[in-house]
N, C-alpha and C positions, 0 to 999 in steps of 0.2 A: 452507667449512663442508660437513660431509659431507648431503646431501639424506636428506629423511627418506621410505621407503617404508612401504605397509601390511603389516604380517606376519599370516600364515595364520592362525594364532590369536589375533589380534584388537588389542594394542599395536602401535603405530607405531615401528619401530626406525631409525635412523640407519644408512644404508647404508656402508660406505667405498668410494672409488672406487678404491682403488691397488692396482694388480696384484700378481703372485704373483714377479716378479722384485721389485719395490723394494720388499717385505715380507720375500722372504730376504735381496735386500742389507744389509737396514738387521738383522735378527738376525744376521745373520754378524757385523756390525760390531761388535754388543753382546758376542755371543759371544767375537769376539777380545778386547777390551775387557774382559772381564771377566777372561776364562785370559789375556791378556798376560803375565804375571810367570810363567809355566809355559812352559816352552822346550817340556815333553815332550807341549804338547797342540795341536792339529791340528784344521781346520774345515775343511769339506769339500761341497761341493755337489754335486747331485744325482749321489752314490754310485747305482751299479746295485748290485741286490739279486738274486739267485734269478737269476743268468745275466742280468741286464738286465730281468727279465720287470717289475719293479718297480724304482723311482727315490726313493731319500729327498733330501726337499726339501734338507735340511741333516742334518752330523751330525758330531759331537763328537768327537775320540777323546783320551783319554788313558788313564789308567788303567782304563778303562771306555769301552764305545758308548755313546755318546748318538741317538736319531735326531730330527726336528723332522720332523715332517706338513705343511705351511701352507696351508690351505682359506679361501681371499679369500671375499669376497660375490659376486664373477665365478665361481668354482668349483661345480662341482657335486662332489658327497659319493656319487656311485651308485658311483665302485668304493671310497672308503674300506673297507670291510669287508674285501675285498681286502688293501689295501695295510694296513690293519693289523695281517693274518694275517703278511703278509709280515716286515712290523717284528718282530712276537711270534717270529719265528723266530732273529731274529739282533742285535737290539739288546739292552742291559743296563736302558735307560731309555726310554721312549718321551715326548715331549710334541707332545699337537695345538696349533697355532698357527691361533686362525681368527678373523673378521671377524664382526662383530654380526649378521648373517643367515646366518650358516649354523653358530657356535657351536652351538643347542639340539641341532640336528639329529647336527651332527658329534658335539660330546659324548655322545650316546647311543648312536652307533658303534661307540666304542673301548672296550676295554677300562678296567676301574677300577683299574686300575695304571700307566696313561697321567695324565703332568701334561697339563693345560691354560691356554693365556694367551690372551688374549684380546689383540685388538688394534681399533685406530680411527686416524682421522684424513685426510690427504689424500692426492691423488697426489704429494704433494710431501715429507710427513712423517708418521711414523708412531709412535704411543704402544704400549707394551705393559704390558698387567697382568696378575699370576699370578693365576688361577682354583684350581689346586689343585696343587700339587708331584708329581711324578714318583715313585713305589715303582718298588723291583726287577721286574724280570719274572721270575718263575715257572718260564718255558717256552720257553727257548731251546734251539732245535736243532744239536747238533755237525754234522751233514750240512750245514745250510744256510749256516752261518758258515766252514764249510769252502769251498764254493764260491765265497767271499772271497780264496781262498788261489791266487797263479797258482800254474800248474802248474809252472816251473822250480824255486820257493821248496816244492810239496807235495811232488816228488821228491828235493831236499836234505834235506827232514823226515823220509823216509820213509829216505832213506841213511842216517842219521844213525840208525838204529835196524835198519838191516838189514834192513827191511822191503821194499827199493824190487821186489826179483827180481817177475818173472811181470805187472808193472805199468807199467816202463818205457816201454813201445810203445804202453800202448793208449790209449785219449780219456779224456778228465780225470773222468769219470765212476767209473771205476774206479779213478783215482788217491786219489780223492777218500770212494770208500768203504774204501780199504785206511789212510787215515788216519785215518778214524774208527774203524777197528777198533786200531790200536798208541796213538792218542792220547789225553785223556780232554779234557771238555768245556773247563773253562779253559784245560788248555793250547792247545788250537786258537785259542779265544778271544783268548790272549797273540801267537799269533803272528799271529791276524790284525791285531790293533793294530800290530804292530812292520810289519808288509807295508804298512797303508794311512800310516805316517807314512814309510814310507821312498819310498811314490813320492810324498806330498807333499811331501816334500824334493828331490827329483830335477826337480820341477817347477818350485821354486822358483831353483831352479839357472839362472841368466842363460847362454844357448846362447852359444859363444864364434863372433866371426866371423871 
């Protein structure tokens, strides 16, 4: 049974003890479990974000980004603000997943276009409940979802439109704004999904010995 602490403003909450690995194991597994019947969707663990600067816990892809937050009762919430910037850049959906002590706090973090689920239970097993469902993001940036894109797959984009000359040579920085200049927002968007399911499929691929 999860031990009960005192919380800062005054009711006693239910702590959970289970860490930030067996809280994404166990949504990944729901995640699958749910999209199973969908060949064309893809789960994904701690994706880097903005060049690695940020790490989404878990995140969804099929016809749309999904990203998952996960904030245990072990977690601290001082860079959430951060990392939600982060997400507001380049996911389609965002949802925080967090533990009965640091919910209040987290939930007033994120953005209100962020779902939230709540979770409890052991180191052993873990419950989840939806707090409030996911809306669209508003404010997704072609730069930053760009930076999704390697750089052999942003130079084929950029051939593929005549654009590649005066870019070939130099660091993906410049790759990366010459594709946001010939591309428009979803289409970046389309190809990042097609890039992040093709190296999960590559992954998937049993090495021959």
């Amino acid at each position: 049974m999860p031990r009960t602490v005192p919380h800062r403003n005054g009711p006693r909450i239910a702590a959970c003890p289970a860490d930030a690995r067996l809280v994404s194991r166990t949504l990944e597994k729901r995640l699958r479990a749910e999209h199973g019947d969908c060949p064309e969707t893809v789960v994904l663990a701690e994706l880097g974000l903005l060049c690695g600067h940020v790490r989404a816990d878990l995140t969804l892809v099929n016809s749309r980004l999904y990203g998952f937050e996960i904030k245990t009762d072990r977690d601290s919430v001082r860079r959430l603000e951060r990392q939600a910037a982060a997400y507001g850049n380049i996911f389609d959906c965002v949802t925080l997943v967090a533990g009965p002590r640091r919910i209040r706090d987290a939930a007033g973090m994120v953005p209100s276009w962020w779902g939230i689920i709540s979770f409890w239970g052991s180191a052993r097993r873990i419950e989840f409940r939806p707090v409030r469902p996911a809306r669209p993001n508003p404010n997704r940036d072609p730069r930053a979802l760009a930076q999704l894109i390697w750089r052999e797959q942003a130079l084929e984009l950029l051939e593929h439109r005549g654009a590649a000359r005066g870019v070939r040579g130099k660091a993906r920085a410049a790759i990366w704004d010459r594709l946001c200049e010939v591309y428009g927002l979803e289409e970046i968007a389309a190809e990042v999904r097609m890039g992040l399911k093709a190296r999960a499929a590559q992954r998937a691929i049993p090495r021959q010995r």
